[in-house]
Structures are given as C-alpha cells and as structure tokens.
N, C-alpha and C positions, 0 to 999 in steps of 0.2 A: 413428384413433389420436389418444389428446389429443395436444396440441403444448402445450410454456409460451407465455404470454402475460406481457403487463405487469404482470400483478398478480397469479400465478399463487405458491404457497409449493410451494417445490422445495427436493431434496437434488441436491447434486451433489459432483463429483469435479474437482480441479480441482487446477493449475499453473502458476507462474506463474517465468516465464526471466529471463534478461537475454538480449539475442541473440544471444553467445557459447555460451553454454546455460548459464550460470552460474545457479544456483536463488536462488529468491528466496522463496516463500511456496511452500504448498501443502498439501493433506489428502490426498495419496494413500498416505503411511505413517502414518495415521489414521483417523478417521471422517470419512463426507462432511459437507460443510457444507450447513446448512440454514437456508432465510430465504426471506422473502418478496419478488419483484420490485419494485422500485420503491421499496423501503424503506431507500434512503438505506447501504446497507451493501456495495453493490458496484458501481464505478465505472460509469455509463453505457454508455461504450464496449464493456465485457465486459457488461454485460447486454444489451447489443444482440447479441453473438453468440449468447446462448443462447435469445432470442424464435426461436420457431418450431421449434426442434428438441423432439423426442418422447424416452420414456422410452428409453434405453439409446443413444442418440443419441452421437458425441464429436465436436469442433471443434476445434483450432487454429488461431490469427491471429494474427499480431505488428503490436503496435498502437502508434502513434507519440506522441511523448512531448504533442503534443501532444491526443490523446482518452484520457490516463491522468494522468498526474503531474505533465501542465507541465514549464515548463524554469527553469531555478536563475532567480530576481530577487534582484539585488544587493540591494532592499531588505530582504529576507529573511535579513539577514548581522548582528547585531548585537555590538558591544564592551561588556561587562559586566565590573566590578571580580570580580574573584578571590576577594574577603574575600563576595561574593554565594552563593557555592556553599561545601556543604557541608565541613567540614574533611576529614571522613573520605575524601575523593573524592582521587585523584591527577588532577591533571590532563592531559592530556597530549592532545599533535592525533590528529583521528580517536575520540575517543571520544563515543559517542552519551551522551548522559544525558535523561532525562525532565524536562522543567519541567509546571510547575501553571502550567493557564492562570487569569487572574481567576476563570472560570465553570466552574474546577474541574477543566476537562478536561485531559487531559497531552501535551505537544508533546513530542516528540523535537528535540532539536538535536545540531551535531556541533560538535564544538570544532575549530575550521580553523586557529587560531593565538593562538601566547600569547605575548607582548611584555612584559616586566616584570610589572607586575600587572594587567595588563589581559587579556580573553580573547574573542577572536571566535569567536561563536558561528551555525552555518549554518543558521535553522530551514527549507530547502527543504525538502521530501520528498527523503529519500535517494535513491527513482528519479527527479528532475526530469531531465529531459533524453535518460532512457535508453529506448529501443526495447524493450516488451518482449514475450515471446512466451507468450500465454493461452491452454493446453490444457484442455477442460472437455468432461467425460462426465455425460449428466444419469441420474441414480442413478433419482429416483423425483419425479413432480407431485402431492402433497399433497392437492388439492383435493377 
C-alpha cells in the first residue's frame, strides 16, 4: 500500500486543538485540504506525523510549542501611534487586525494595550506558547 512521503501531493482531513480541546483550525466541516509535502504550507512538526501513514490512515499528537508556533518574544511586541491605523477601526485590547508587510504579505497582530495614543501591538503567532493537539486522517496520495 502507498505510504506519503516527503514530497508526496495529498488530501487530507485534519484538526487542529488547543489542549483543553478548544478548536483552533480545521477542514473536517469542509473539504479536505490538499498540497504538497514539503511545500512550505504545513508546519514541519505535523508533516512529520503524516510521513509514512497510507490512504485512510488517522493520527493524533499533541505537539509542543516549541515544533509549532514558538513562544511569545518580547521582541515581537511593538508601540505604534494610533493616528497609524485606520479611522474606521475601534481600537480596543485583544483585537486581531491584519498589517501589510513591506513585501506585501499580511501579519496578524493583536492589540495588547492602549495608553493615550499609543498602541502595543503583539505580532507573536496567536498559538506562541500554546500545546497543541494535531488530528489528521489521510483522505487520498495524489501521485
């Protein structure tokens, strides 16, 4: 029976926790996702669970912050003037907003606190630090 490899294009099914069991991502009230091994679009860590298992295969493994998301760096915390973001925006802590990076791509930041006109903003990965638990059924091996 095939097995995926490294560089194998697969559909799968997949979940993703926080270790509470609070949801975070997933396609299972969806269509499965589909992409190629190694192509930059799914964390290391969870592509290493799914090498080796065959069609109709499933896994779970809860994976530690550090082979997913990292853990929060203070460096990653910036204070930005107010008059920088848009008007139409309320600002308020806790709210995610999209930045443009120079090279056009878009970072999520979270607004952690707002001090007169100033506003810190957290660009970690939302999961930095958090434990999370990766359930993946492999749908179909492409090749």
């Amino acid at each position: 029976m095939e097995k995926v490899n490294n560089t194998s294009q697969i559909s799968i099914h997949f979940s993703l926790t926080l270790a509470d069991g609070t949801p975070v991502d997933g396609t299972l009230d969806g269509e499965p996702m589909t992409f190629t091994m190694g192509g930059g679009l799914m964390i290391p860590a969870m592509e290493e669970v799914i090498v080796g298992l065959a069609k109709g295969d499933k896994q779970q493994v809860s994976l530690d912050p550090r082979d997913t998301f990292g853990f929060p760096d203070e460096d990653n915390k910036h204070w930005m003037k107010k008059l920088e973001f848009a008007q139409d925006i309320t600002l308020e802590e806790g709210l995610m907003i999209e930045f443009a990076t120079p090279a056009g791509d878009q970072l999520p930041g979270i607004v952690e606190k707002i001090e007169g006109d100033k506003v810190l903003v957290d660009f970690n990965h939302p999961l930095a630090g958090h434990e999370v638990v990766f359930s993946v059924e492999v749908i179909d091996i492409l090749e």
